[in-house]
OpenMM code with the backbone's topology and positions (N, CA, C; nanometers):
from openmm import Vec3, app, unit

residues = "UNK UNK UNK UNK UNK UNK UNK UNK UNK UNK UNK UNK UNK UNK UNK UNK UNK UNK UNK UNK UNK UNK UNK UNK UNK UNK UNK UNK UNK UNK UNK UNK UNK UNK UNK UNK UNK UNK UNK UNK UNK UNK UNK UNK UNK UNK UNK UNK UNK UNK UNK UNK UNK UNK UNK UNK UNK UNK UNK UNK UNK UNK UNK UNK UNK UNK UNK UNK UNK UNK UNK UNK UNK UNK UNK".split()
positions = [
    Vec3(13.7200, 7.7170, 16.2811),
    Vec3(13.7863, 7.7107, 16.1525),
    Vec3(13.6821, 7.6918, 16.0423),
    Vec3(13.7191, 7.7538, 15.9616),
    Vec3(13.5778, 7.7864, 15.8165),
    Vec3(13.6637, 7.6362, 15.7262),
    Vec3(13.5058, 7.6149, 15.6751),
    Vec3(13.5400, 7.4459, 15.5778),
    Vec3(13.7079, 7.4937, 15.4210),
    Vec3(13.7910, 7.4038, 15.4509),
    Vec3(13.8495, 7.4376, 15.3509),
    Vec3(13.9665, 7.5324, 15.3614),
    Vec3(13.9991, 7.5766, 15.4868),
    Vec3(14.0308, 7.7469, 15.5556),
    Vec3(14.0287, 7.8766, 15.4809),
    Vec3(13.9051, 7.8747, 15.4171),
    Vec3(13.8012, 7.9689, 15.3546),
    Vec3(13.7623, 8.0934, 15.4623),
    Vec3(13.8272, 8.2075, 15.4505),
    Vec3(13.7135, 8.2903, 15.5475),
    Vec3(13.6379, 8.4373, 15.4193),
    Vec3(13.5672, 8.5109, 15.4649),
    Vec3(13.5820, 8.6004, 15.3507),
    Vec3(13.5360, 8.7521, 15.4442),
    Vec3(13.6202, 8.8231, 15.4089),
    Vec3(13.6046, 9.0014, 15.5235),
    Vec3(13.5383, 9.0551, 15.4290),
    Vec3(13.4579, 9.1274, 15.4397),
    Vec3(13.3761, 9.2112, 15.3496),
    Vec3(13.4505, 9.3775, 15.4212),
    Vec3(13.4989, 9.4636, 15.2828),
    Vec3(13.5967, 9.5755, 15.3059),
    Vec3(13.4942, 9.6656, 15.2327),
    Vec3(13.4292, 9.7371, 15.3427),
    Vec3(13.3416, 9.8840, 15.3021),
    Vec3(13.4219, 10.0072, 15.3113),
    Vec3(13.4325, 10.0812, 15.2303),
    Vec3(13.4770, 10.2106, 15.2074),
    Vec3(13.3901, 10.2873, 15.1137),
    Vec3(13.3989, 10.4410, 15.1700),
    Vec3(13.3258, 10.5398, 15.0900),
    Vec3(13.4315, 10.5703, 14.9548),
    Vec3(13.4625, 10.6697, 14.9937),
    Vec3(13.5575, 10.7248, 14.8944),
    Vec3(13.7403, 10.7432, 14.9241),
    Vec3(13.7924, 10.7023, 14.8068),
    Vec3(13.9607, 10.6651, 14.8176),
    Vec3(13.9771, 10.8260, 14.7353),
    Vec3(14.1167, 10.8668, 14.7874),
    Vec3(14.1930, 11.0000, 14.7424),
    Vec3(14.2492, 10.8999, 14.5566),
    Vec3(14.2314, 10.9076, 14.4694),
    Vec3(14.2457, 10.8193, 14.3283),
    Vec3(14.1993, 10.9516, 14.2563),
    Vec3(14.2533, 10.9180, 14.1270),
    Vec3(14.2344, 10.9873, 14.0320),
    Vec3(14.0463, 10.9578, 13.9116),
    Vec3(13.9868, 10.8176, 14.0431),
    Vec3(13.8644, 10.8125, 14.0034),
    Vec3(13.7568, 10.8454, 14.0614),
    Vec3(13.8085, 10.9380, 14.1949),
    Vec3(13.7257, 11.0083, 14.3130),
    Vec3(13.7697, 11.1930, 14.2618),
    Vec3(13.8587, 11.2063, 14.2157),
    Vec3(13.9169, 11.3116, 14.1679),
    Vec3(13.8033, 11.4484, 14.1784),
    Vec3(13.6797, 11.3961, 14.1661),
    Vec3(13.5787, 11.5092, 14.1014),
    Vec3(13.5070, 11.5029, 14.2385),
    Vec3(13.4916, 11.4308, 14.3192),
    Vec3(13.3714, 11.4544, 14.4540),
    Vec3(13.4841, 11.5284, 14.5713),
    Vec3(13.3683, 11.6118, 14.5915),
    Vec3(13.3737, 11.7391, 14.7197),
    Vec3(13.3519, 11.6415, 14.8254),
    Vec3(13.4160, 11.5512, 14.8911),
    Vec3(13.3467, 11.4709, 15.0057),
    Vec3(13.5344, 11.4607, 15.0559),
    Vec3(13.5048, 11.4200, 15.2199),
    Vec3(13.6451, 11.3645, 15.2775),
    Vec3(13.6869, 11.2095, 15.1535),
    Vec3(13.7847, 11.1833, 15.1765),
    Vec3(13.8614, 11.0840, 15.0878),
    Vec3(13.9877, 10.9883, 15.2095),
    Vec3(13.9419, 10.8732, 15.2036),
    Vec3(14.0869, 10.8181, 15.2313),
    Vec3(14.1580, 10.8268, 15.1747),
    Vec3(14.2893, 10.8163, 15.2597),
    Vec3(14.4199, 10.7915, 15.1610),
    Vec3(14.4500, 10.6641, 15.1352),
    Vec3(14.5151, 10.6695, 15.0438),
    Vec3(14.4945, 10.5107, 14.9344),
    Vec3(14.6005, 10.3558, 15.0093),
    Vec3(14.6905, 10.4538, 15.0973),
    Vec3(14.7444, 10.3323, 15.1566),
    Vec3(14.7119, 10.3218, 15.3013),
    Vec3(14.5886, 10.3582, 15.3425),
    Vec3(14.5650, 10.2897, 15.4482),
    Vec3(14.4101, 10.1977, 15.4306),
    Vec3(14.4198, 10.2077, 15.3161),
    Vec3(14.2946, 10.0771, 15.2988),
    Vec3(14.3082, 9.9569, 15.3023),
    Vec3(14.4614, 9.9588, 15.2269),
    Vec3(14.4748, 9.7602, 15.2507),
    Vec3(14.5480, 9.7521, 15.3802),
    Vec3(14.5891, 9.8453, 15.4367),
    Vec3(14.6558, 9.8494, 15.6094),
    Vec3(14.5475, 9.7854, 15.6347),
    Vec3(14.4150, 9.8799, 15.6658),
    Vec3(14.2847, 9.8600, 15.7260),
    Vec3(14.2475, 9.6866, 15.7194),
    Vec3(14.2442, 9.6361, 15.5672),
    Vec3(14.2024, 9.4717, 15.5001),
    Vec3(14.2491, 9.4361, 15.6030),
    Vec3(14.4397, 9.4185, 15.5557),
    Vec3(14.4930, 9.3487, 15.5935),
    Vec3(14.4901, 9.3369, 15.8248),
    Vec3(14.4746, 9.4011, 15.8478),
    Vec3(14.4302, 9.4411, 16.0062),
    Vec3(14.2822, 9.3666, 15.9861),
    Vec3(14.2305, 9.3544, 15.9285),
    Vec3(14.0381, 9.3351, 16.0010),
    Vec3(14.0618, 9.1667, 15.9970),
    Vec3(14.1736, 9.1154, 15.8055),
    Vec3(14.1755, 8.9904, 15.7535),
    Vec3(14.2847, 8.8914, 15.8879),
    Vec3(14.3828, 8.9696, 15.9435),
    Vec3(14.4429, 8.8926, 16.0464),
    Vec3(14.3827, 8.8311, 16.1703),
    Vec3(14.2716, 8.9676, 16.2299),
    Vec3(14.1678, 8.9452, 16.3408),
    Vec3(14.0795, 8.8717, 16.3096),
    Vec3(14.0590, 8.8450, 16.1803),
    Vec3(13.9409, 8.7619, 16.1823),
    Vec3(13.7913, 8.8272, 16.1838),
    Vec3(13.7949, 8.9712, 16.1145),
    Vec3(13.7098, 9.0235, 16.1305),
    Vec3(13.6233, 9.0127, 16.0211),
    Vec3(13.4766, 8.9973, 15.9948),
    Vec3(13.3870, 8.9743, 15.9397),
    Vec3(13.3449, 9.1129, 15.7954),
    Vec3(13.3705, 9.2060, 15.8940),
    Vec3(13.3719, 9.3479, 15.8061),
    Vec3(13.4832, 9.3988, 15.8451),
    Vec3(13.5262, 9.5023, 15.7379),
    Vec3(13.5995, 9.5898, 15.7800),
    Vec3(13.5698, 9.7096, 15.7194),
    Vec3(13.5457, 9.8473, 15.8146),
    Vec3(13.5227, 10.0109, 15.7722),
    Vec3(13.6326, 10.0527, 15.7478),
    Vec3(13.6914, 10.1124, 15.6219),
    Vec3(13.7548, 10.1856, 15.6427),
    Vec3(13.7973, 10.2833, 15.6029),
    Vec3(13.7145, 10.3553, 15.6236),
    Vec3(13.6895, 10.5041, 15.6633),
    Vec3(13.5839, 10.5812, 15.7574),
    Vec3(13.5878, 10.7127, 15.7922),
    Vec3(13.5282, 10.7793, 15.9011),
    Vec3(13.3474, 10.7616, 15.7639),
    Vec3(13.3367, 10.7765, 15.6651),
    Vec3(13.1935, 10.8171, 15.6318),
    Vec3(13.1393, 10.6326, 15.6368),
    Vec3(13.2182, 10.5754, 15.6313),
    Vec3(13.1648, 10.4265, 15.6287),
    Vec3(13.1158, 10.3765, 15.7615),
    Vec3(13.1816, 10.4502, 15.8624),
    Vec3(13.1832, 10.4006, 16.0331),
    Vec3(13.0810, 10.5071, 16.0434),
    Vec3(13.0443, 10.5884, 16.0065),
    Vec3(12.9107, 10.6738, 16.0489),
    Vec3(12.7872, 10.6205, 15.9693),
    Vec3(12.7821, 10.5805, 15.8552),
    Vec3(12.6814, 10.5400, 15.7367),
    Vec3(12.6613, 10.3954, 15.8338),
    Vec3(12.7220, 10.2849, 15.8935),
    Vec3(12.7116, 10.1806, 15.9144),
    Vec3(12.6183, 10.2287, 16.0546),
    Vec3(12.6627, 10.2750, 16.1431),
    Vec3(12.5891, 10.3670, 16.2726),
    Vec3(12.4622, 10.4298, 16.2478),
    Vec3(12.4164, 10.4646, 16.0970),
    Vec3(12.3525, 10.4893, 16.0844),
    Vec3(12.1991, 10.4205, 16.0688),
    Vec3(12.2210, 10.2842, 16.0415),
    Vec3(12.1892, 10.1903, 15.9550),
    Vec3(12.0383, 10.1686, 16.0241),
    Vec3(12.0151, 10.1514, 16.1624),
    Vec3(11.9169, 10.1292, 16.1666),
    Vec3(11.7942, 10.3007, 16.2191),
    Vec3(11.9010, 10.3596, 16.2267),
    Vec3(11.7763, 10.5105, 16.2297),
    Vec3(11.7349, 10.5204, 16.1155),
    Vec3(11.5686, 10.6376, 16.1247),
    Vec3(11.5060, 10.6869, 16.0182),
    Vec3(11.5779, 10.7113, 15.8609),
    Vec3(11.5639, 10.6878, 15.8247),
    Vec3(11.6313, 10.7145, 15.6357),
    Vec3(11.6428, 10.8643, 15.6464),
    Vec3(11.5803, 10.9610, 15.7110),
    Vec3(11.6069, 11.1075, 15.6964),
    Vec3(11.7569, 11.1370, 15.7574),
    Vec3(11.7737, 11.0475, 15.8533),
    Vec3(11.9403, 11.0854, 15.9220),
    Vec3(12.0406, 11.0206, 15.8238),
    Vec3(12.0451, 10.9752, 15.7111),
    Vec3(12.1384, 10.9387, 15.5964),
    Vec3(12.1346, 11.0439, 15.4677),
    Vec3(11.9925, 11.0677, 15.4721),
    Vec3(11.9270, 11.1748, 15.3286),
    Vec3(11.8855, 11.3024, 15.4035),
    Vec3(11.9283, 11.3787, 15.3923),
    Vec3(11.9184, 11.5034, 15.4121),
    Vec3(11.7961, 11.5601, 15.3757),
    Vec3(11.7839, 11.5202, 15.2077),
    Vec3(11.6700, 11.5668, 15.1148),
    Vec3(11.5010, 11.4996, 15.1700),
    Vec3(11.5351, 11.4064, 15.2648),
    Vec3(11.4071, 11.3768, 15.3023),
    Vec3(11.3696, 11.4058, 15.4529),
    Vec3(11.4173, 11.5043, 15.4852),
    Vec3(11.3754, 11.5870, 15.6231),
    Vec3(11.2946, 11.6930, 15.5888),
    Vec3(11.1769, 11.7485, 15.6242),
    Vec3(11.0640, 11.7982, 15.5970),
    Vec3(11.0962, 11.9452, 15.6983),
] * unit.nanometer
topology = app.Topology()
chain = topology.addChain("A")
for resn in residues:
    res = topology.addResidue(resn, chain)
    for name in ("N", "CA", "C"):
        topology.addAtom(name, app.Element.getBySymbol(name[0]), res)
């Protein structure tokens, strides 16, 4: 049990389907399965929560070469 019953989920996402993603060519979540996602990681007790497919690959990515995230720096 956290002091206070304080916990805090940290919620990573790339890009939401919104009218402030409107302009990027990239996949998009849809907007109501993000707080599904919170609310699922915040019940388990989960520390992070991904949610989406470019966030669960970017996180996988994390400790290979910087060229497998940047494209522009593969030679």
């Amino acid at each position: 049990m956290q002091p206070r019953g304080i916990a805090v989920t940290g919620l990573h996402v790339a890009y939401v389907d919104t009218a402030m993603a409107a302009g990027v060519d990239a996949p998009k979540a849809d907007p109501r399965d993000v707080p599904v996602a919170a609310l699922d990681g915040i019940e388990t007790g989960a520390h992070e929560v991904l949610a989406d497919d470019i966030t669960l690959w970017v996180k996988s990515q994390l400790s290979a070469d910087l060229a497998a995230l940047y494209a522009q720096l593969k030679k």
